[in-house]
C-alpha positions as CSV (number, residue, x, y, z in Angstrom):
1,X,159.7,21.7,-18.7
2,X,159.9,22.1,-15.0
3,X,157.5,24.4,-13.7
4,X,158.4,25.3,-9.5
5,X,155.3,26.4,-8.0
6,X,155.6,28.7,-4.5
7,X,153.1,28.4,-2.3
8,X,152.7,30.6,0.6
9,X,151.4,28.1,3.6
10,X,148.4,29.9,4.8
11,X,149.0,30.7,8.7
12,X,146.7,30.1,11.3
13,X,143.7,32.6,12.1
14,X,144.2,33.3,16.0
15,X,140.7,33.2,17.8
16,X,140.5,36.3,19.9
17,X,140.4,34.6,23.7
18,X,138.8,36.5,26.3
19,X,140.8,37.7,28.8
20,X,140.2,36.3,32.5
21,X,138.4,38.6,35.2
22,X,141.0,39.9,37.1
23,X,142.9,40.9,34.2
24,X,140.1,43.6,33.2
25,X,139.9,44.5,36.5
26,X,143.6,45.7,36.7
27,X,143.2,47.4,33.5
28,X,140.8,50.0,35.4
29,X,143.4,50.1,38.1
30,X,141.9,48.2,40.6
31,X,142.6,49.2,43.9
32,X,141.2,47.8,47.3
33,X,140.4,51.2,48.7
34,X,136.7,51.3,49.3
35,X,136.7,54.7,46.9
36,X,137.6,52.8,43.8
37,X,134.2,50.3,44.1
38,X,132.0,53.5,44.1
39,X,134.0,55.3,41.2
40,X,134.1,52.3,39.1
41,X,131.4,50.5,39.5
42,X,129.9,51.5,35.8
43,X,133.4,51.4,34.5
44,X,133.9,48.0,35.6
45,X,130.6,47.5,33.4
46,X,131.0,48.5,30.3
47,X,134.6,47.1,30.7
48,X,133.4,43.8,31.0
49,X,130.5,44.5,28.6
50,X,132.7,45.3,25.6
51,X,135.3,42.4,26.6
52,X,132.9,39.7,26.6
53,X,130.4,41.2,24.1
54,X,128.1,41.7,26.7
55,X,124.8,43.4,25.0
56,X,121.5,42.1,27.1
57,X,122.1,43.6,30.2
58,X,119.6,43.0,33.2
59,X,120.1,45.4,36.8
60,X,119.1,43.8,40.0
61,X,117.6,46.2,41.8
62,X,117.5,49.3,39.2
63,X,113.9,50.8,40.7
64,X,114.3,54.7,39.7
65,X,117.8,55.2,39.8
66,X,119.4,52.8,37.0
67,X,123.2,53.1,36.7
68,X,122.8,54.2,32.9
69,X,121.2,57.1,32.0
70,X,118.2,56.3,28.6
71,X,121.1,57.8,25.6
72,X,124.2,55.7,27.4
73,X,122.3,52.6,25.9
74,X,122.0,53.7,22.9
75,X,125.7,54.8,23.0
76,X,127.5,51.9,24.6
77,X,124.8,49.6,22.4
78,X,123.4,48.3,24.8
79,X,119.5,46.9,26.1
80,X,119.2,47.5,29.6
81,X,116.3,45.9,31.7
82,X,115.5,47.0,34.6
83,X,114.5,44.6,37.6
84,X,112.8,46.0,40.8
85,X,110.4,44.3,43.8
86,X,108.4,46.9,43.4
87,X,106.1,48.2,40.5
88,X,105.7,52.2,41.6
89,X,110.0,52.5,41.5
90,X,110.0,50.9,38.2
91,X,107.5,53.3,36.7
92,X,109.5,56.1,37.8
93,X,112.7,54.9,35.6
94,X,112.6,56.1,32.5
95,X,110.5,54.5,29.8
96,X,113.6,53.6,27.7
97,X,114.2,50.7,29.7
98,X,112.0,47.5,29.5
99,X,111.2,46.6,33.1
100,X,110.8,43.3,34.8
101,X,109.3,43.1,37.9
102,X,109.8,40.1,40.6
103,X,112.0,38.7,43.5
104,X,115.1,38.1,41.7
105,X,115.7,35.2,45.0
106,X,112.2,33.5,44.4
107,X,112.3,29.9,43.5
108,X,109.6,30.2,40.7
109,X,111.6,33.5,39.2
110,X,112.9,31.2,35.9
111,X,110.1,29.5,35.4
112,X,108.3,32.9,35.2
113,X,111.0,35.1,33.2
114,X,112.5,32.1,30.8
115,X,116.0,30.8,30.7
116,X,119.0,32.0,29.4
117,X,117.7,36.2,29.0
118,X,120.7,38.3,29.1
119,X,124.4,38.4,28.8
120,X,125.1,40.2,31.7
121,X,123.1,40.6,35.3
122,X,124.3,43.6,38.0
123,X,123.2,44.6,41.6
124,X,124.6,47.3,43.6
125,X,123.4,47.2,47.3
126,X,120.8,44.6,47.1
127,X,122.4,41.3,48.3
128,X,122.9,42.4,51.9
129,X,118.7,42.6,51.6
130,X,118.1,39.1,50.5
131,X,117.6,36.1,52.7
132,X,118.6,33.5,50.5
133,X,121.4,34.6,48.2
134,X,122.3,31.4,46.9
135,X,119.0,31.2,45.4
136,X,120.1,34.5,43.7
137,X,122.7,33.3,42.4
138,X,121.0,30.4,41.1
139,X,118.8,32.4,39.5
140,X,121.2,35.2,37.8
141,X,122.9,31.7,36.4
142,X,119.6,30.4,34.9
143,X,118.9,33.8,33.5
144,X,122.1,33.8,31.7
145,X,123.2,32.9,28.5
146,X,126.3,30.9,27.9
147,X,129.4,32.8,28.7
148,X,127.2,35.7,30.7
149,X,128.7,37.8,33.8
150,X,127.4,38.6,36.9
151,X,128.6,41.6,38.8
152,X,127.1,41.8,42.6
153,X,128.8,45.2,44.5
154,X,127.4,44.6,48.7
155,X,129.0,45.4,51.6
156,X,130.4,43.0,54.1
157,X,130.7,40.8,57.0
158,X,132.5,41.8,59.4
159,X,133.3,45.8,59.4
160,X,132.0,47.2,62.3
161,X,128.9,49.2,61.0
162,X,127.5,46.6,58.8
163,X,128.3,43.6,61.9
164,X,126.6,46.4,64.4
165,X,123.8,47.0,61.7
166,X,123.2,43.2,62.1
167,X,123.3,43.1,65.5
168,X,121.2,45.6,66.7
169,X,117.4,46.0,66.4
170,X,115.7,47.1,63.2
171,X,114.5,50.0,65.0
172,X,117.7,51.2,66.8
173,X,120.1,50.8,63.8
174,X,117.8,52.8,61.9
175,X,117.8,55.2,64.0
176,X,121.6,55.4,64.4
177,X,121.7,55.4,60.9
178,X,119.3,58.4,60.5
179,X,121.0,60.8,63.2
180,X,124.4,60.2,61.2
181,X,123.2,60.3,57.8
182,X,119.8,62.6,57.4
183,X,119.4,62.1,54.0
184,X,118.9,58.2,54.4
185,X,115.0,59.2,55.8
186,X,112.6,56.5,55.1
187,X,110.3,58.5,52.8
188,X,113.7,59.8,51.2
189,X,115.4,58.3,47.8
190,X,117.9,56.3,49.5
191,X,115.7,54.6,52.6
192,X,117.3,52.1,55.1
193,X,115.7,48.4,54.0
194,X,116.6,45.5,56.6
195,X,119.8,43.7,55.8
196,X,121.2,40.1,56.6
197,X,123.9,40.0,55.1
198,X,123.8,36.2,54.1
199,X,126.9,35.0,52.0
200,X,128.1,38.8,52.3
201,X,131.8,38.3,52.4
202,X,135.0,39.8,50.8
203,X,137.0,35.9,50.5
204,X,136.7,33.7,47.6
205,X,137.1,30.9,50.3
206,X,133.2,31.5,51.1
207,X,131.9,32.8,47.9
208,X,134.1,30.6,44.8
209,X,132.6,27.2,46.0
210,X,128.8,28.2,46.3
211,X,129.3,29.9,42.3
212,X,131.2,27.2,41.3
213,X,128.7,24.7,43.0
214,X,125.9,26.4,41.1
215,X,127.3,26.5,37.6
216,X,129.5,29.6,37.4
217,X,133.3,28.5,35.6
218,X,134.8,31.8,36.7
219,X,134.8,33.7,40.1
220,X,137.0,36.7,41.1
221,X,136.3,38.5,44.2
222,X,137.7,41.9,44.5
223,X,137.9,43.1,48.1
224,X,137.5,46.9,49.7
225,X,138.5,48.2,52.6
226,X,136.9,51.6,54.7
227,X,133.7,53.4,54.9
228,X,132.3,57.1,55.5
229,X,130.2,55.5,58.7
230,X,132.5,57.1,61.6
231,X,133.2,60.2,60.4
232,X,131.4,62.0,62.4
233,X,132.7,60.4,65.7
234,X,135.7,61.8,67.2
235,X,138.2,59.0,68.9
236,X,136.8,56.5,66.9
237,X,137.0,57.7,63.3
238,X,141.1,57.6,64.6
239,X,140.6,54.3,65.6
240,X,139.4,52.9,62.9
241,X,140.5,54.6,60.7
242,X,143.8,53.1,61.9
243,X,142.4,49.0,62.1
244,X,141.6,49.6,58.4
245,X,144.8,50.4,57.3
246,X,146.3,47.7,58.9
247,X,143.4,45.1,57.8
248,X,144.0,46.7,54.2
249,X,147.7,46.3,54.2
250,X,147.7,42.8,55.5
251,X,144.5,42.1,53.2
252,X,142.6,40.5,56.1
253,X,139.4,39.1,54.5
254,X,137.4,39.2,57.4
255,X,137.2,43.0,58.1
256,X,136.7,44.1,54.6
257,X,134.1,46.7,54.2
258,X,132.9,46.3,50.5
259,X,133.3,43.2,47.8
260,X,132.9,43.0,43.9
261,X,131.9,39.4,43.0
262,X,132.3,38.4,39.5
263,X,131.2,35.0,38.1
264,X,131.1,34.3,34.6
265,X,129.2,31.4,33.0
């Protein structure tokens, strides 16, 4: 007796594969107005978060004001620590988030916290601050797991405030700064802090080889254009308002006003 036997050939499980960077980015829309950084920045988290299954998160910089509010943790699942120079901001976050205090650019910062920590490490505004940002970067890399992201939001070399902010005296550019923008006082909850602007750029042709130097396999930087800083100037507002368009249009690296870097580990 002849028995014929069918057998079904088993097919191949496909691995889900990450999707690169860039890709997520255009998913949100990405546009190189300087609008979009602000609106998106804690989009552009939790897109990345759920893409890469991104769950220990650590925020550069987080003092009072962390870009999560205590019940978005526990609905986005996700830990949240927050990271802060100073003690007295992080005891004014909220007590939902664990707290780690130290200079995120200090060589001894691994050593003290322990390798490989979180998933995913964001700043907003604090690289312009440090002196040594590829000891930063070193660090966030150290402090991440394998397959981590890093998400740095700073402005840039060479628009005209943030060049004339560099230029000019601590004391005169603060001043400047106050007389335009009031609420920016010193004992105020968005104070001016010196800025140098080391490896602050919107090109991947200055940033890509440092990250990759360090350790980083993937590095996207997402460039903005324009700023709020001359609005209040007649003549020149026009001006330059009319330079940024052009710079935007012809996506001039060097005049860009605001950068995403992404790195991924």
């Amino acid at each position: 007796m002849n028995v014929r036997h069918n057998f079904e050939i088993a097919q191949p499980v496909q691995a889900f594969a990450p999707r690169g960077l860039k890709a997520i980015a255009d998913d949100l829309g990405y546009s190189p107005d300087w609008n979009w950084s602000w609106e998106n920045y804690k989009a552009m988290i939790l897109a990345l978060s759920r893409e890469y299954g991104l769950r220990q998160h650590l925020e550069i910089g987080g003092g009072r004001d962390p870009v999560f509010g205590p019940a978005e943790l526990t609905e986005h699942d996700i830990a949240v620590t927050i990271n802060d120079l100073s003690q007295r901001e992080l005891d004014l976050a909220p007590p939902a988030f664990s707290k780690l205090c130290c200079d995120i650019a200090a060589k001894d910062t691994v050593r003290a916290t322990g390798r490989e920590q979180f998933d995913f490490a964001y700043c907003r505004m604090v690289m312009e601050h440090l002196p040594d940002v590829a000891q930063m970067w070193r660090n966030v890399h150290d402090l991440l797991t394998p397959g981590g992201v890093a998400l740095s939001f700073f402005p840039t070399l060479f628009a005209p405030p943030f060049a004339a902010n560099q230029i000019m005296p601590e004391r005169l550019s603060r001043a400047v700064l106050h007389t335009l923008f009031p609420d920016r006082a010193d004992d105020g909850d968005n104070p001016k802090f010196p800025a140098h602007y080391n490896l602050c750029r919107g090109s991947e042709t200055v940033i890509a080889p440092v990250l990759r130097e360090i350790g980083f396999r993937e590095v996207v930087v997402l460039p903005f254009y324009g700023y709020s800083y001359f609005w209040k100037i007649p003549g020149l507002k026009q001006v330059d308002a009319a330079f940024t368009k052009v710079a935007r249009a012809r996506d001039w690296r060097t005049f860009t006003s605001f950068a995403y870097v992404i790195a991924r580990k």
